[in-house]
N, C-alpha and C positions, 0 to 999 in steps of 0.2 A: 876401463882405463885404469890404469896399478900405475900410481906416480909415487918415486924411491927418492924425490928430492926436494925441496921446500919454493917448488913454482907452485904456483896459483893455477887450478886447471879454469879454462872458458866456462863458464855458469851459463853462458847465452843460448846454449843449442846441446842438442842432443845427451849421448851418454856419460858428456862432458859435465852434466848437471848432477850426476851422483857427485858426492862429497869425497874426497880424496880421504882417507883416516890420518891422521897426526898422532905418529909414534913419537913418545917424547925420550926415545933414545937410538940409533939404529937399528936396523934389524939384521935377524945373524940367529947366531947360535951362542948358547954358553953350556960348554960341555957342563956334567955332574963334578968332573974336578975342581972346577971354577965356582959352580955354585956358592952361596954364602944363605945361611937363615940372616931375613930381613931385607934381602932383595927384593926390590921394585922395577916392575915397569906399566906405563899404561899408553893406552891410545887414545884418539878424543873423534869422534864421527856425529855429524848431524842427521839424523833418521831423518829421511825425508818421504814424500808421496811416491816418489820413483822407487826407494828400497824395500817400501812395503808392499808398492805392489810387485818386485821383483820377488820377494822372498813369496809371498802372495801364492806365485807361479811354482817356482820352484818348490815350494814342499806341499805345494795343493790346497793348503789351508787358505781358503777362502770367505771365512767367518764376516760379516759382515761389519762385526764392529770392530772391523780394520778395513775395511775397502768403503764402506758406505756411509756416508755422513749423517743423513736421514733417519737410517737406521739406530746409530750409532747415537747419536741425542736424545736416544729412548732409551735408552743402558743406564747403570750406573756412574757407568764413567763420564756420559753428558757429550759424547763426542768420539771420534776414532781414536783407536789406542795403536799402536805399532805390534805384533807377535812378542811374546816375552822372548823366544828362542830366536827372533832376530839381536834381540841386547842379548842373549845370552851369547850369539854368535861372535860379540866382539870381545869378548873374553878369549873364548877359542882364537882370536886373533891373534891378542897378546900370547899367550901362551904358545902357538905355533911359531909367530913371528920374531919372538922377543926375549920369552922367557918361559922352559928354556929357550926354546926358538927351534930352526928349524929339524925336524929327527924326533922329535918330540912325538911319543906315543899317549892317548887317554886311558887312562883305565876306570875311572871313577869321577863323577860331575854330580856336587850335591847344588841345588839350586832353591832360591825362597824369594819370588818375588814381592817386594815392595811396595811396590807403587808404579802407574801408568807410565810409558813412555810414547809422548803423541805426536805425529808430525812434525817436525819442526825442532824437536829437542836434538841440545846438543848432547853427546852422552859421551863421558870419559868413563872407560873400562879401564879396571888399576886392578895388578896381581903382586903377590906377595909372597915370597918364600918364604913357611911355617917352618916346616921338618924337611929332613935330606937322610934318606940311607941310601949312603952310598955305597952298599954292598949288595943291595938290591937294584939301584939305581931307579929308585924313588922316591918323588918328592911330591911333598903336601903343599897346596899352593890355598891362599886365600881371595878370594875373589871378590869382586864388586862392581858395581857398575852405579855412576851419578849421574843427575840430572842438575847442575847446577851444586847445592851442598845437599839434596836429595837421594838419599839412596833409594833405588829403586830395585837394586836386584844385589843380592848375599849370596854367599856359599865358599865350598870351597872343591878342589879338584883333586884326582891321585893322578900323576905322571909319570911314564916311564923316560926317562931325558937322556937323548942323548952321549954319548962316551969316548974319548978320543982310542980308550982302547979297544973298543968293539965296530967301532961307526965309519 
C-alpha cells in the first residue's frame, strides 16, 4: 500500500499493517539546477516483523538473527536485529523520492553501520547535500539514518540527478 497523503493507514489487518514512511517534505524531483549545498530531506518508518520478513524474502537473506528470536537471544545483539540494508534501503528512499528525487541515478553508496535496528524501531533516514558539480551532474549527498537521537547507520552517496535540460 504507497500512501502520498497524511491519512493514517488501518493497523488492524493485512498489508495495511506495514507502516506507511513519512516524508517530511513532498515528494518530486529537484532538478541539479535547483539543487543547493545544505539541502535536506528525510523520511521516518517503523521497521516492523512484517518488513523484515518481507525484505527477509526478497533478497533471500534469511539469517536467523533477524527472523528467529530464540536463536537471536544467543547473539551479541541479545535479540533480533532488522538487515542493515533494509535501513540502508530508506535512504535509497530519500534519495529516490525526495532528494534529488525521482530520475535520480546511484553511482557510489559508502555505508558504516552503527548500531542495531530491531523490531519495532522507529528510523528517520535524513540526507544532505555536500557537493554539487554541475557540469557533471553530480552530487555528494550525506547520509544517515536514527533510531531516536541514535545513529545507527553513516555514509555518504555519489548521484547522478536528474536535469531539466537532458531529462
Amino acid at each position: 500500500m504507497v500512501q502520498r497523503n497524511n491519512a493514517k493507514p488501518d493497523m488492524t489487518t493485512g498489508p495495511e499493517m506495514l507502516d506507511a514512511p513519512q516524508h517530511n517534505l513532498p515528494i518530486g524531483t529537484i532538478c541539479i539546477e535547483d539543487l543547493e549545498i545544505g539541502m535536506e530531506r528525510s523520511l521516518a518508518k517503523t521497521i516492523g516483523d512484517r518488513e523484515i520478513e518481507l525484505f527477509a524474502e526478497l533478497s533471500t537473506d534469511h539469517n536467523p538473527v533477524h527472523l528467529d528470536e530464540e536463536y537471536a537471544q544467543e547473539t551479541i545483539f541479545g535479540g533480533r536485529i532488522a538487515h542493515g540494508m533494509l535501513t540502508a534501503g530508506l535512504i535509497s528512499a530519500v534519495i529516490g523520492e525526495q532528494l534529488p528525487g525521482h530520475g535520480t541515478v546511484y553511482l557510489k553508496q559508502n555505508l558504516t553501520f552503527m548500531a542495531p535496528v530491531r523490531p519495532g524501531d522507529r528510523v528517520e533516514a535524513c540526507v544532505k547535500v555536500l557537493e554539487i558539480d554541475y557540469a557533471k551532474r553530480r552530487v555528494t549527498l550525506d547520509c544517515r539514518c536514527l533510531v531516536g537521537d541514535t545513529v545507527v547507520l553513516k555514509g555518504d552517496a555519489l548521484v547522478l540527478a536528474p536535469s531539466r535540460k537532458f531529462d
